[in-house]
N, C-alpha and C positions, 0 to 999 in steps of 0.2 A: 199705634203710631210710632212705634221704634224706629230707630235710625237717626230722628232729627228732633229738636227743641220744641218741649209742650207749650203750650199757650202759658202757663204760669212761669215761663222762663227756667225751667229745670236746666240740667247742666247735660243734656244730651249730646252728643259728636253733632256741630250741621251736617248736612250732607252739600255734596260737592254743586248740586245742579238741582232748582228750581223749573220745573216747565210745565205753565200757564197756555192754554189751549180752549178757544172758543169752541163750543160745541157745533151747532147747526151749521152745516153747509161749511165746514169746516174738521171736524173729527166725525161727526155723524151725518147722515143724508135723508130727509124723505123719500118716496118713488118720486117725487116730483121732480127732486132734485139729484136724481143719483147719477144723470148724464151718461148712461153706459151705451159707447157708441161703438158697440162691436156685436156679431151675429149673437143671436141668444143662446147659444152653444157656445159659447167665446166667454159670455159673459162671468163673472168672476163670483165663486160662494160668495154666502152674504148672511150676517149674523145681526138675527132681529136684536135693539138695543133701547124699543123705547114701546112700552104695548100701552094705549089708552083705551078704554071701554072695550077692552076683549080684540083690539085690532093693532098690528104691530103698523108702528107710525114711522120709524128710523131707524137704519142701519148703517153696518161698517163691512168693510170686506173682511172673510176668516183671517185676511192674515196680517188686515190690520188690527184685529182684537187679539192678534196673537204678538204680535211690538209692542200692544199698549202693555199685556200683562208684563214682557219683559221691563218694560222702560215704567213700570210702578212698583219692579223690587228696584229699580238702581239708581230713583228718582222720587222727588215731591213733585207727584203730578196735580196739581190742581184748574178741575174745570171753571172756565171762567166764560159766564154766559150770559146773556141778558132775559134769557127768562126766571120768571117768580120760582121762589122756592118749590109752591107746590108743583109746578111744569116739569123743572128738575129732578124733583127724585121720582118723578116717572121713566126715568132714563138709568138703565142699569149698567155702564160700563163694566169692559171684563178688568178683573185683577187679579191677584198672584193668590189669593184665598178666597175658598167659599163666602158670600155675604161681603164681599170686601165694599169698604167705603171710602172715597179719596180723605185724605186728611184732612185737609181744605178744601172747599168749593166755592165760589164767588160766581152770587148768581144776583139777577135785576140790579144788570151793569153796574155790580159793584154797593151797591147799596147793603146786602145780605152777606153776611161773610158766615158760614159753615163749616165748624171744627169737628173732625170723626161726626156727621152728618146735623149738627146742634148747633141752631145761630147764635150767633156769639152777641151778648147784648151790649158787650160795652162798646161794640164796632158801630153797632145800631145805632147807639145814644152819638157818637161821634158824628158819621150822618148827619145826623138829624141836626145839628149844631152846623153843619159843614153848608150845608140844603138852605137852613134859614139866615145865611149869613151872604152866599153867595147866588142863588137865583130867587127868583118871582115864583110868585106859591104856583103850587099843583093846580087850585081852581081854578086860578088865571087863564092858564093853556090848555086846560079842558072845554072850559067855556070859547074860548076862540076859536079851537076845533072844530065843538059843535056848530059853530053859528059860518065858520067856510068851509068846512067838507061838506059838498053836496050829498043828499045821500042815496043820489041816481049813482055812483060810484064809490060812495061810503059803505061795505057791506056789516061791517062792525065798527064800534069803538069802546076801549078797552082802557082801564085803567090798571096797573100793575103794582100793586103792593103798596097801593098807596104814595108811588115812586113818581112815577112818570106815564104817559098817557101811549100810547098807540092806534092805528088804525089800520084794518085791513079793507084794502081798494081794490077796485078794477084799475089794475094801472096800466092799460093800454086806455084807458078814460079818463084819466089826471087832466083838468086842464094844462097846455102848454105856459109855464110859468109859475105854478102855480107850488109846487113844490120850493122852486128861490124865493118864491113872497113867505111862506111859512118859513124859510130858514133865515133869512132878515127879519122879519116879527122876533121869532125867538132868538135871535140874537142880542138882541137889544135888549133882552130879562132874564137873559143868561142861562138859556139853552141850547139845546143844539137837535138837529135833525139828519136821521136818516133813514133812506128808502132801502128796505131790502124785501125783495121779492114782492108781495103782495102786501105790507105791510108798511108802514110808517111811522117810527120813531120820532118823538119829541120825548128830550132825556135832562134835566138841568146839568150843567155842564160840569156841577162838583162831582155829579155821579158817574164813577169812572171805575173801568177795569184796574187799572194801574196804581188808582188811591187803595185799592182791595187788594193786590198784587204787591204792594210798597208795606202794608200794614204784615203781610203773610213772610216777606224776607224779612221782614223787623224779628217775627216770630222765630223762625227758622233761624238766624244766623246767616252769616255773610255766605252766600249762594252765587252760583253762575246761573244766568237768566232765562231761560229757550220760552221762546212764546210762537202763537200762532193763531190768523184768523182774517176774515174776509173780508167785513164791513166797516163802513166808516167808526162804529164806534169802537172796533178793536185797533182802531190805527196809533193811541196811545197806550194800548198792552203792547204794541208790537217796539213802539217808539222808546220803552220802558227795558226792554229785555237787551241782552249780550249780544242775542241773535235769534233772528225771527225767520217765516216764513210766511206767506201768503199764496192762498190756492189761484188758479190762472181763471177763475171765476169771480165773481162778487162786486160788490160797489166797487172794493178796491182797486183790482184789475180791471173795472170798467173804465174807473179815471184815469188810469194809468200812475195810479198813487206808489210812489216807493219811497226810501230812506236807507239811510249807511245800514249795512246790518241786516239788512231786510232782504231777503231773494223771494222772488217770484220765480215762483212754479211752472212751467208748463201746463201740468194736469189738470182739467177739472173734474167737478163731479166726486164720484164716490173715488175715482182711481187718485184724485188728490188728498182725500183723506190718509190713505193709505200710503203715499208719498212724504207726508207730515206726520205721521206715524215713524216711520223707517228716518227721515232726517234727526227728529228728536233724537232717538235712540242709538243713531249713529254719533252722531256728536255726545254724547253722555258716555259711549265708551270707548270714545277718543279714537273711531276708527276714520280713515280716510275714503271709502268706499262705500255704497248703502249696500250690494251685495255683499259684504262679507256681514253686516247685518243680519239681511235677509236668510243667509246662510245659516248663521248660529241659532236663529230663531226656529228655521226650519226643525234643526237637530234639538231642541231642547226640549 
């Protein structure tokens, strides 16, 4: 982890630029999600990044695994995701050395903070203080889950790390309303929800990208910020950074959600990944164009 400040506070140089990036549907893609709307001879390489039970689950385009490598010599890249620890290091991003591991990783929205791949326990115990101070316990909103997700449309439900609850639905079967009653419920005990894809979050509301992302610049030393990410719950990593970026997909560009700082994309799909790949790495060496990026990357 050279370049930048150990976790025990060593006197390392910071480095100039911090950039925090949701995973799913954001730097990585299912086939579900890879949106690629051009002939299949058009279609762009593609570099398996996530293999569960012998089957590759998500990918990146080659040449955005080929920006990530650069932009993780020139940069603290940490993935910051709402899946469990163990979901995450089934996910191998590329980087600049064999077996490379991000320095940090902030995963189950922030709850799990990961130094050179090892939770860090005193972030854990913080948590857990933060949790019972400011929302209503986990079984509360387990329990209320269970007793209104029908489960003519309930296909699972999932508890995550002991963090917070989800569910994956038929969501052409939600009832109409039925997602604003659950996010008025949890409001009122200090959570929060959101819908993405098949899948439904309820998250308490201390548990945040940006508490995990705030604790990692503490670490780091005084950083410029680059974040990225789709969903309602990345909308405070985004809120949180110098300058963000959001793909032309997701809950977010559903609502039409923005903020200072924040550009929306055109792209979606996988070609958005790739797009937030190359802005990162553009802004990190202070160029004015993504092609003179794309350029250098090309030749290195």
């Amino acid at each position: 982890m050279s370049g930048h400040a150990r976790p025990d506070g060593g006197s390392a140089a910071a480095p100039r630029f911090v950039v925090a990036s949701d995973l799913d549907r954001t730097l990585i893609y299912s086939n579900r999600a890879l949106a690629l709307d051009v002939p299949d001879r058009l279609a762009p390489r593609l570099l398996s990044v996530e293999v569960h039970d012998g089957k590759a689950l998500s990918f990146m385009t080659e040449q955005a695994a080929a920006l990530l490598v650069e932009l993780a010599r020139e940069a603290v890249l940490v993935p910051a995701t709402t899946r469990t620890r163990a979901q995450y290091e089934r996910v191998n991003l590329p980087g600049p050395t064999p077996g490379w591991v991000p320095p940090y990783a902030i995963c189950a929205n922030g709850g799990r903070l990961l130094v050179d791949g090892v939770p860090d326990e005193d972030w854990q115990t913080e948590m857990a203080g933060r949790l019972a101070e400011g929302a209503a316990p986990l079984a509360e909103v387990v329990d209320h889950l269970a007793l209104s997700a029908d489960p003519e449309w309930t296909h699972k439900r999932r508890v995550a790390d002991e963090l917070f609850a989800y569910l994956v639905v038929e969501r052409a079967e939600l009832p109409p309303g039925w997602i604003t009653e659950l996010t008025g419920w949890c409001a009122e005990r200090g959570w929060t929800v959101s819908l993405q894809g098949r899948k439904v979050y309820a998250v308490p509301a201390p548990l945040s990208k940006s508490a995990a992302l705030a604790e990692v610049v503490r670490r780091v030393g005084p950083s410029t910020v680059l974040s990225a990410g789709d969903s309602l719950l990345d909308a405070d990593l985004l809120l949180a950074a110098d300058a963000a970026w959001r793909p032309g997909h997701g809950e977010l560009a559903d609502t039409g959600w923005t903020a200072p700082g924040v550009t929306a994309l055109d792209e979606i799909g996988v070609a958005a990944g790739e797009e937030i790949a190359r802005r990162f790495l553009s802004r990190v060496r202070g160029e004015v164009g993504e092609r003179d990026t794309a350029a250098s990357v090309a030749s290195a």
